[in-house]
C-alpha positions as CSV (number, residue, x, y, z in Angstrom):
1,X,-14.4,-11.0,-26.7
2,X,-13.6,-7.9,-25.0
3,X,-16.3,-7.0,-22.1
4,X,-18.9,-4.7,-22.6
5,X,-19.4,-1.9,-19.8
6,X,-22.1,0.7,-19.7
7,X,-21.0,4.8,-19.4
8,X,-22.0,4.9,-15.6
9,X,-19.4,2.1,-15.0
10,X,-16.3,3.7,-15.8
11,X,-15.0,4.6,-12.6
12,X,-14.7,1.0,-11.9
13,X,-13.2,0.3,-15.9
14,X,-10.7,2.4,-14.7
15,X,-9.8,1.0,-11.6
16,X,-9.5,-2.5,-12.5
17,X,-7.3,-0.9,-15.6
18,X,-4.8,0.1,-12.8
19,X,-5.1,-2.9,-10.5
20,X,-4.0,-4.8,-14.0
21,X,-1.2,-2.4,-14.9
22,X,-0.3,-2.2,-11.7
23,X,-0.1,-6.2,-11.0
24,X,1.8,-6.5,-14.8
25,X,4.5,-3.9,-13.3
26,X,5.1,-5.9,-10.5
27,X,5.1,-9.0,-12.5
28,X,8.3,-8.0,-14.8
29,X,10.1,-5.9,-12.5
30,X,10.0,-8.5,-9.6
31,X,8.7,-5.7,-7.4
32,X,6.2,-6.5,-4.0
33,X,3.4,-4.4,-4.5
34,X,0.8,-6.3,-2.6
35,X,0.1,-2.8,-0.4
36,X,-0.9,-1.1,-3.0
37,X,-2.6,-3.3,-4.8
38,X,-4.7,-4.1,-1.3
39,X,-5.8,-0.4,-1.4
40,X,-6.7,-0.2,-5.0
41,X,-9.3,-3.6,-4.8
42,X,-10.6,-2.2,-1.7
43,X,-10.9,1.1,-3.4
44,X,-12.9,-1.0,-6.0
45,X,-14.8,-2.3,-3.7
46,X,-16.6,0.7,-2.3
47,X,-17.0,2.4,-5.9
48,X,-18.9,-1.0,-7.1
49,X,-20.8,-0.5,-3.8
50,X,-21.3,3.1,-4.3
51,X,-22.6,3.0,-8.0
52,X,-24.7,-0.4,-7.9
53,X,-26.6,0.7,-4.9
54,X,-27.8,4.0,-6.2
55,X,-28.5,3.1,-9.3
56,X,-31.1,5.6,-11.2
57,X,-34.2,4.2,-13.1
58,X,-32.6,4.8,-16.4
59,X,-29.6,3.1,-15.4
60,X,-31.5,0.0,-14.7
61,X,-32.3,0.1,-18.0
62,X,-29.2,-0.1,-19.6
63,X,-28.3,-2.8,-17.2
64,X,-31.8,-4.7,-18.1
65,X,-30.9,-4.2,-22.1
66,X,-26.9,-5.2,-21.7
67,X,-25.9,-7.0,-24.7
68,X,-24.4,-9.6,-22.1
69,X,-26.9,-10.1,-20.3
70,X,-28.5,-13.8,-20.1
71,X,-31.7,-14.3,-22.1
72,X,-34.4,-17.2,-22.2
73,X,-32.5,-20.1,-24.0
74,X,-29.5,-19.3,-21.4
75,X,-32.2,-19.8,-18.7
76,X,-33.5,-23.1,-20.1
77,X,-30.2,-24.4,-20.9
78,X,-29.4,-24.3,-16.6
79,X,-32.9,-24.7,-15.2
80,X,-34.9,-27.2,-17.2
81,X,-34.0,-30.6,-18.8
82,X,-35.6,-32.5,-21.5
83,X,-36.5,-29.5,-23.8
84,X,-38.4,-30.0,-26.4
85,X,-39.0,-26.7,-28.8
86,X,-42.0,-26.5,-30.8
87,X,-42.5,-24.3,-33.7
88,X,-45.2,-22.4,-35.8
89,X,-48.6,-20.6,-34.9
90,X,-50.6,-23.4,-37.3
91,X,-51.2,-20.0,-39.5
92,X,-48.4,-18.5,-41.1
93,X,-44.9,-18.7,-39.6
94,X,-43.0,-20.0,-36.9
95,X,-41.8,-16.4,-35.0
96,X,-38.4,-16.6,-34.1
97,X,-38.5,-13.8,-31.6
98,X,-40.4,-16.2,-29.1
99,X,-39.4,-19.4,-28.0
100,X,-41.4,-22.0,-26.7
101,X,-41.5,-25.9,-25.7
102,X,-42.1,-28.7,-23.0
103,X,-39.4,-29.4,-20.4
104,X,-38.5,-30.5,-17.0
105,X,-37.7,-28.5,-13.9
106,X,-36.8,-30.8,-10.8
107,X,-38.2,-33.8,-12.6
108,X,-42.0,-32.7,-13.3
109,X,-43.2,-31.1,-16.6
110,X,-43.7,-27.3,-17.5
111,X,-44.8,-25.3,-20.4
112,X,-41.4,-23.0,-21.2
113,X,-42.4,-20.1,-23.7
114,X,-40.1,-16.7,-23.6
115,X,-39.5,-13.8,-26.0
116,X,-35.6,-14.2,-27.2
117,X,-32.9,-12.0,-28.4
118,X,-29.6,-12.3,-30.2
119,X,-26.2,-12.2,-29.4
120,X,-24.9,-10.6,-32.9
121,X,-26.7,-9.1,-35.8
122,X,-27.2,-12.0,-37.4
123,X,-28.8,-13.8,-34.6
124,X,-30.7,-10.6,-33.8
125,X,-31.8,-10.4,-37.2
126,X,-32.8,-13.9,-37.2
127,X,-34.5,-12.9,-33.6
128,X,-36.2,-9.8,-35.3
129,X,-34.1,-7.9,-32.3
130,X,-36.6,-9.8,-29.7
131,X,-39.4,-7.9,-31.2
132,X,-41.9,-10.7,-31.7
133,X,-44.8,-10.6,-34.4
134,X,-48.8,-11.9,-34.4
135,X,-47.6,-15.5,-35.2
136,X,-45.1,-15.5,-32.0
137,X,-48.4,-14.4,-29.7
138,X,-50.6,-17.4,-31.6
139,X,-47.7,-19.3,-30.8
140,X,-47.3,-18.8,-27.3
141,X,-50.9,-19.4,-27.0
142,X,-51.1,-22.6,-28.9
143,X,-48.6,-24.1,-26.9
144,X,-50.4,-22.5,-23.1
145,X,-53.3,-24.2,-24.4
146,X,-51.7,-27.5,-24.9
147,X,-50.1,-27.3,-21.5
148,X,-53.7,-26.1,-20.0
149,X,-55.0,-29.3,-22.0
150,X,-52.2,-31.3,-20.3
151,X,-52.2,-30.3,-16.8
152,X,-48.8,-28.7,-17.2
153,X,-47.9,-25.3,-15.2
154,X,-46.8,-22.1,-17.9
155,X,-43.7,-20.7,-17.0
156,X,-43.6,-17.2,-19.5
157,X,-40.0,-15.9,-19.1
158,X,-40.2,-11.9,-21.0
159,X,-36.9,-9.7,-22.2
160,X,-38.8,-8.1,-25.1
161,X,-38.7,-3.8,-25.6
162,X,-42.6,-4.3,-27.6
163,X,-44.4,-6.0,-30.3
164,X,-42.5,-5.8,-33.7
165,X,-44.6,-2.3,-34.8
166,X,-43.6,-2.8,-38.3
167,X,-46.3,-2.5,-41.2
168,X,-46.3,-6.4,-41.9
169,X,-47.0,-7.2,-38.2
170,X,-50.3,-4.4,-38.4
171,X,-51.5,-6.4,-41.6
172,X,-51.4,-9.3,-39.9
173,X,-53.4,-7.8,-36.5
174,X,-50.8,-7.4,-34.0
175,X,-52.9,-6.1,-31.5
176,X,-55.6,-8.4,-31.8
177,X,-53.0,-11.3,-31.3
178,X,-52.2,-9.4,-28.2
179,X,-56.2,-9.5,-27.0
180,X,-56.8,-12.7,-28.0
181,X,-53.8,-13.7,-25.1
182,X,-54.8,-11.4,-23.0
183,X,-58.5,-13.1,-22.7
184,X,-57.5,-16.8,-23.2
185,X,-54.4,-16.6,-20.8
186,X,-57.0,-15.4,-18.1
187,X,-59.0,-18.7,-18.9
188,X,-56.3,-20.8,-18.8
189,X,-56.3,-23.5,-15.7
190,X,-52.8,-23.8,-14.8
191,X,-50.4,-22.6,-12.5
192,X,-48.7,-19.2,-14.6
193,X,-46.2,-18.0,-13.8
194,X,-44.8,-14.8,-15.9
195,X,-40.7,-13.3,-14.9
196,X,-39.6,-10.4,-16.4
197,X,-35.7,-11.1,-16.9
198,X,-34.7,-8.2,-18.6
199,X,-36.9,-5.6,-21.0
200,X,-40.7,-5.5,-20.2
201,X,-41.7,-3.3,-22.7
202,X,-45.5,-2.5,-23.7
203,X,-47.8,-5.1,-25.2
204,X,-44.9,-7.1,-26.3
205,X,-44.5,-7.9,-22.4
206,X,-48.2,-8.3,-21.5
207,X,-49.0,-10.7,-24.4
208,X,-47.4,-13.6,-22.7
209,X,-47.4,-12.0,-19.0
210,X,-51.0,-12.7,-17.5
211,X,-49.5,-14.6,-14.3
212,X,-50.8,-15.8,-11.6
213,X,-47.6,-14.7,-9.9
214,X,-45.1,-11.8,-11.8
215,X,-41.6,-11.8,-10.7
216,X,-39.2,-9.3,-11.6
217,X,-35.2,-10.0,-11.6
218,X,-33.4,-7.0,-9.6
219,X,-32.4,-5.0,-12.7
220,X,-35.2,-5.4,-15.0
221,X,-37.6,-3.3,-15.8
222,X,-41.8,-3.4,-16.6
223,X,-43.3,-0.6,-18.1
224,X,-46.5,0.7,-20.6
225,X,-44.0,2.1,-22.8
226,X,-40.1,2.4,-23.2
227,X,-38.3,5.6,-22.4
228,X,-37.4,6.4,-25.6
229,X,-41.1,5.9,-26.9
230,X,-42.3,7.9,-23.7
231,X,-40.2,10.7,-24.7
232,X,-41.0,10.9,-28.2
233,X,-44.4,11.2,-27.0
234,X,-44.0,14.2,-24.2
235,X,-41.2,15.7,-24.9
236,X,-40.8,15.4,-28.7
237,X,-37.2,13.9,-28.2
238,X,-35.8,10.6,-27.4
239,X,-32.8,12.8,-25.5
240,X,-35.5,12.6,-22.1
241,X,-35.0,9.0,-21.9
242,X,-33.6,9.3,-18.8
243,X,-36.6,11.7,-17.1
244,X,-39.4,9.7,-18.6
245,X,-37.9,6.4,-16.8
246,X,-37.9,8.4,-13.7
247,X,-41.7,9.4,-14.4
248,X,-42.9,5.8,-15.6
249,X,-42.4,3.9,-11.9
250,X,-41.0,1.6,-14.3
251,X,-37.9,-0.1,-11.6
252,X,-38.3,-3.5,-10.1
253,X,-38.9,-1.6,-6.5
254,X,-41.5,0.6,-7.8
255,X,-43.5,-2.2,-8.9
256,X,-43.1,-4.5,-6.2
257,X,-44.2,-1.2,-4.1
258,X,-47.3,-0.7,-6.5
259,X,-48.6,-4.1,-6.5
260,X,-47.8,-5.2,-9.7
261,X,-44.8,-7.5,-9.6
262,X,-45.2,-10.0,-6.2
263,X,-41.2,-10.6,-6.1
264,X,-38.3,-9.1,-6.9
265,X,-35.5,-11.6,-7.9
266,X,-31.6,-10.8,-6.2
267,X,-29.1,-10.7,-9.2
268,X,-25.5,-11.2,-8.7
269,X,-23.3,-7.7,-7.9
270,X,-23.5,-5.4,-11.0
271,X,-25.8,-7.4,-12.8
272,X,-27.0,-10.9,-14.2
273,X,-24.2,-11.1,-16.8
274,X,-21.4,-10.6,-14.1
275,X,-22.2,-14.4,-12.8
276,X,-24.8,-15.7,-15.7
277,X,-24.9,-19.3,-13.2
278,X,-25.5,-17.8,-9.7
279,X,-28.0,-15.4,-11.5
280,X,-29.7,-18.7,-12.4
281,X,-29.5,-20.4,-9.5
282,X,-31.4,-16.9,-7.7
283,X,-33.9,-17.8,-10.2
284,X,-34.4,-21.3,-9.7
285,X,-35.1,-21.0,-6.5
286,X,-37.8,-18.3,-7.2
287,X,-39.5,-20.3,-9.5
288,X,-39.4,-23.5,-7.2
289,X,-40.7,-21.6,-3.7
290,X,-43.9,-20.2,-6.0
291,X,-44.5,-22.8,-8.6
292,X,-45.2,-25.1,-5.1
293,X,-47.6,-22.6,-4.1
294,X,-49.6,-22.4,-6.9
295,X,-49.6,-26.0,-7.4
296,X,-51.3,-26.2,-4.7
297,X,-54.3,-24.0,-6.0
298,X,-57.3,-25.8,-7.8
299,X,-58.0,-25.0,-11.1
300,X,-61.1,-22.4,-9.9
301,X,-59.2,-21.0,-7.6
302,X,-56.3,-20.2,-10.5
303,X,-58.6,-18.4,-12.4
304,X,-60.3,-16.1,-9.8
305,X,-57.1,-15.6,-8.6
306,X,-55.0,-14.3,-11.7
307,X,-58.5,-12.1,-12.5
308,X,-58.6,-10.4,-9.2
309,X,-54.8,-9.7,-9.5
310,X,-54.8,-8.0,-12.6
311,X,-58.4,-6.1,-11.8
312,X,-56.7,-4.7,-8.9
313,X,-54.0,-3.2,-10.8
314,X,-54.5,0.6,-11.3
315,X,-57.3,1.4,-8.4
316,X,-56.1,3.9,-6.6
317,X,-57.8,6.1,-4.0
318,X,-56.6,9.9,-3.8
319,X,-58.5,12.3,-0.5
320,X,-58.7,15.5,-0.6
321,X,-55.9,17.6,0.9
322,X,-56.9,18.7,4.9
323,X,-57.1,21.9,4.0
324,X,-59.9,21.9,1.2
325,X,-63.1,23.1,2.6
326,X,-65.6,20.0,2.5
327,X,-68.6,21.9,0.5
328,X,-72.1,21.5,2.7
329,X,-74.9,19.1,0.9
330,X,-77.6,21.6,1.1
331,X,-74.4,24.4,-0.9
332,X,-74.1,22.3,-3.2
333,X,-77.7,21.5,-4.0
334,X,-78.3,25.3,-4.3
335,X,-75.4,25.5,-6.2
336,X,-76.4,22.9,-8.8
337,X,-80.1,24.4,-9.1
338,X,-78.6,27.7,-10.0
């Protein structure tokens, strides 16, 4: 399978396209090119370093949605042994689109759930395209409340763009489903801890993200609504995708900077899917360091905890510029009478 690059990566598509012709010239002519070919990696070098460090908000979005990218089961499959998948919301359906089960990570037991995309259209359709439905959010908190009834830590791993919008999913109360999670997760008396890995979009993301710790993988992205949605909305076209990621604060950085992630997780050069095992390992560690923190939080202390995070979230404070006249009390009063 060919790989897949994104449009702000073809400077470096076309470099390695003339290392490669380059190094097949030199292979069937018997020529010593090594010089040359020095320059040209080293030339790659600096325009992989140029581009990946200057990345724009809405270029971290394509890199958080690249079709290469590792999702949830990839995660499981390296971190966590002894999976065991469970199925169905005890209602109506088992919901593809989130995935969710009992395993082991460094020998003690977790609660794994995590939205879950497709590699192909059939898998996607089979994954609803990662958009999950009311069943998947009953699911999820069927199996957080088994784990809260077991003592077990929730580990919430979240690459979704939203909550399947679709007419079914409003019959059977999406955004109630989303409540309901929203109220119960806060209740909930284990460790939780909620990663963003890719997409973070809307109340898809939220439904199964009330963490006591959020983490954020370098090239994802969290945000109230997607681009596309955002500029539907303001600018009446999904062409100022790009300006409404730069308006919604919606990269890893901004968040960390606004409060609302606590960690930003390193990904391998150019993105998780460049080095799907090292990107694993980065997040294995990040789980371990803060899964032994909050272990060592009592079950009171969990829940004031993961409250007063997510109250804090949107208080800001703005003063007045040093120029505005402060208005006298006994002005105003007069003015007020009059």
């Amino acid at each position: 399978m060919p790989e897949i690059h994104l449009d702000f990566e073809k400077p470096i598509v076309e470099l390695k396209k003339k290392i490669q012709e380059l190094h097949d010239f030199s292979q069937s002519n018997q020529i010593d090119v090594t010089s040359e070919l020095a320059a040209l990696n080293e030339r790659l070098n600096q325009t992989m370093k140029e581009i990946y460090s200057s990345l724009s908000p809405w270029q971290r979005v394509q890199l958080a949605r690249h079709p290469e990218r590792p999702y949830t089961l990839d995660y499981v499959e390296r971190l966590f042994t002894d999976f065991m998948e469970f199925s169905g919301d005890r209602r109506f359906r088992d919901d593809k689109a989130i995935v969710g089960g009992f395993a082991k990570f460094h020998n003690k037991p977790v609660m794994i759930i995590g939205t879950q995309k497709g590699r192909d259209m059939r898998s996607n359709v089979y994954r609803n395209f990662g958009w999950p439905s009311p069943e998947g959010y009953r699911k999820a908190m069927r199996l957080m409340q088994l784990a809260d009834r077991a003592g077990v830590p929730v580990i919430t791993f979240i690459d979704t763009p939203g909550a399947f919008p679709g007419i079914a999913s409003e019959e059977r109360h999406i955004a109630e489903a989303i409540a309901v999670n929203l109220r119960d997760m806060f209740a909930l008396r284990v460790p939780v801890l909620s990663i963003i890995i890719g997409e973070g979009g809307s109340g898809g993301a939220i439904g199964i993200g009330v963490g006591n710790r959020i983490l954020i993988m370098e090239n994802a992205y969290y945000s109230v609504i997607t681009p596309e949605g955002c500029a539907a909305i303001l600018w009446k076209d999904r062409k100022f995708a790009p300006q409404a990621a730069d308006a919604l604060q919606l990269t890893a950085e901004k968040l960390l900077q606004l409060g609302i992630a606590d960690e930003i997780i390193p990904e391998p050069f150019g993105g998780a899917q460049r080095n799907v095992d090292q990107a694993a390992q980065l997040l294995s560690e990040s789980i371990a360091r803060n899964l032994f923190e909050l272990r060592k939080m009592s079950p009171a202390k969990l829940k004031e905890q993961r409250y007063q995070k997510f109250r804090a979230m949107g208080c800001f404070e703005e003063n007045p510029p040093e120029s505005a006249e402060a208005v006298p009390e006994e002005k105003a009063e007069k003015e007020v009478k009059e």
